[in-house]
C-alpha positions in Angstrom: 0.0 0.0 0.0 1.3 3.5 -1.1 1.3 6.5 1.0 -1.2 8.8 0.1 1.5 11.9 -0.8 2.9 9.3 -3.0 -0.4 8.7 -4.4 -0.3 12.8 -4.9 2.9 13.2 -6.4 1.6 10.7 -8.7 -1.6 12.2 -9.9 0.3 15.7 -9.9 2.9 14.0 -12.8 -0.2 12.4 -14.5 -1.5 16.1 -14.6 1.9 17.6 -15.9 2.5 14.7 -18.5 -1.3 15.8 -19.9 -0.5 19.4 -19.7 -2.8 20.1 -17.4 -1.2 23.0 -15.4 -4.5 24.1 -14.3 -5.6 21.0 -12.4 -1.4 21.8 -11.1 -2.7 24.8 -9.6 -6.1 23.7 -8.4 -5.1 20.1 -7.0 -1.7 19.6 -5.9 -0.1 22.6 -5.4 -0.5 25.1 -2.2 -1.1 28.8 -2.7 2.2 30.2 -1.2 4.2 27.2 -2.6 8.4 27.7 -3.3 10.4 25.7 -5.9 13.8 25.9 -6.1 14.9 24.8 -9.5 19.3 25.2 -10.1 21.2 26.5 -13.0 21.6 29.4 -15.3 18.6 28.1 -17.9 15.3 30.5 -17.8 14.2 27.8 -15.7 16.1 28.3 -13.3 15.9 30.2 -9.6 13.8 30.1 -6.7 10.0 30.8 -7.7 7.1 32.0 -5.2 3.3 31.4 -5.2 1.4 29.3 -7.4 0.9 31.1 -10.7 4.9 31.7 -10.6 5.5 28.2 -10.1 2.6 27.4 -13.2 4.2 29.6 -15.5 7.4 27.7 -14.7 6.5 24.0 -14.9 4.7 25.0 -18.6 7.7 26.3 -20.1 9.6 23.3 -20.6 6.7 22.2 -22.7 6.3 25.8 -24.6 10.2 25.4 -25.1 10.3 22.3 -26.7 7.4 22.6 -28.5 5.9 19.9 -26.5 8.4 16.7 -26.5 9.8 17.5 -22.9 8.8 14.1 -21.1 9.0 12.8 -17.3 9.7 9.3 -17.1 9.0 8.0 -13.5 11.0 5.5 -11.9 10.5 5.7 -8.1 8.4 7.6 -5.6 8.9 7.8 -2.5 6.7 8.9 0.6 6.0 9.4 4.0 4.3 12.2 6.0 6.0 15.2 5.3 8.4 14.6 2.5 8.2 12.8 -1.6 11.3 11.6 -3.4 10.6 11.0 -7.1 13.2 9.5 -9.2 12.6 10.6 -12.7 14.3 10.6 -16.4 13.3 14.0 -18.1 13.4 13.6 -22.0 12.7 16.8 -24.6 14.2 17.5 -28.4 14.9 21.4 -29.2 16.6 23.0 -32.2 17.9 19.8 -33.1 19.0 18.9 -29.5 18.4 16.1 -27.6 18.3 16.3 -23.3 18.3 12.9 -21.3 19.1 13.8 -18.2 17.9 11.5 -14.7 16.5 14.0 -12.1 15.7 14.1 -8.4 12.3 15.8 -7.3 12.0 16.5 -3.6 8.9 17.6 -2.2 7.6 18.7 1.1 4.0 18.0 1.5 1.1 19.8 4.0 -2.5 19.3 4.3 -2.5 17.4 0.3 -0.8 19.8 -1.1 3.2 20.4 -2.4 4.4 23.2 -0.1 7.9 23.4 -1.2 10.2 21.4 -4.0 13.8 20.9 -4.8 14.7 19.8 -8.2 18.2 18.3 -9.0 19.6 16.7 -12.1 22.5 14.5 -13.0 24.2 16.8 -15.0 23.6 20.2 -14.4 25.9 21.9 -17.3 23.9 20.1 -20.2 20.9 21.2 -18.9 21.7 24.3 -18.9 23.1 24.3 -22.0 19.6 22.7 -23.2 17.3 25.2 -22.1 19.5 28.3 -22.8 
């Protein structure tokens, strides 16, 4: 039997694969939610609130003109915390990114509170997204 965050995370990637960054914002996501997201890229920095943190999570999608894919391998859950373990995949201007990812998440009352994303290889991410 899962843990119900793990049962969240879940259903928040299911929402993100679909492109549904509304049902983000309704659903899973808390109000004064922070995600802290490394690098140089334009993805990149410390973003506040909701709507910031929706703009953010659909520009991967707007910036590889939809091909930018999470492939889950692992989640991980217990009352306050979710570990993903993840493979992100996109194609742009001729570019390919493979890159295996980390996805920490605190969780409150159903809903992500504060994330931490870290990839295997930093430098050819940024150099992806830049």
């Amino acid at each position: 039997m899962t843990h119900p965050n793990e049962d969240l995370v879940r259903e928040a990637f299911a929402a993100f694969g679909r492109g549904d960054i509304d049902a983000l914002q309704r659903q899973y996501i808390a109000a004064d939610v922070r995600w802290h997201f490394p690098g140089r890229s334009v993805l990149a920095g410390d973003h506040q609130g909701v709507a910031q943190v929706a703009e953010k999570l659909g520009q991967p999608a707007e910036l590889s003109g939809g091909t930018h894919r999470l492939e889950l391998h692992d989640v991980i859950g217990n009352d306050d915390h979710v570990v993903v373990l993840a493979t992100a995949r996109a194609e742009r201007a001729g570019r390919q990114l493979e890159v295996n990812v980390v996805h920490v998440f605190h969780v409150r009352d159903g809903k992500v509170t504060e994330a931490w994303t870290h990839h295997g290889d930093l430098y050819s991410l940024d150099e992806f997204w830049s």
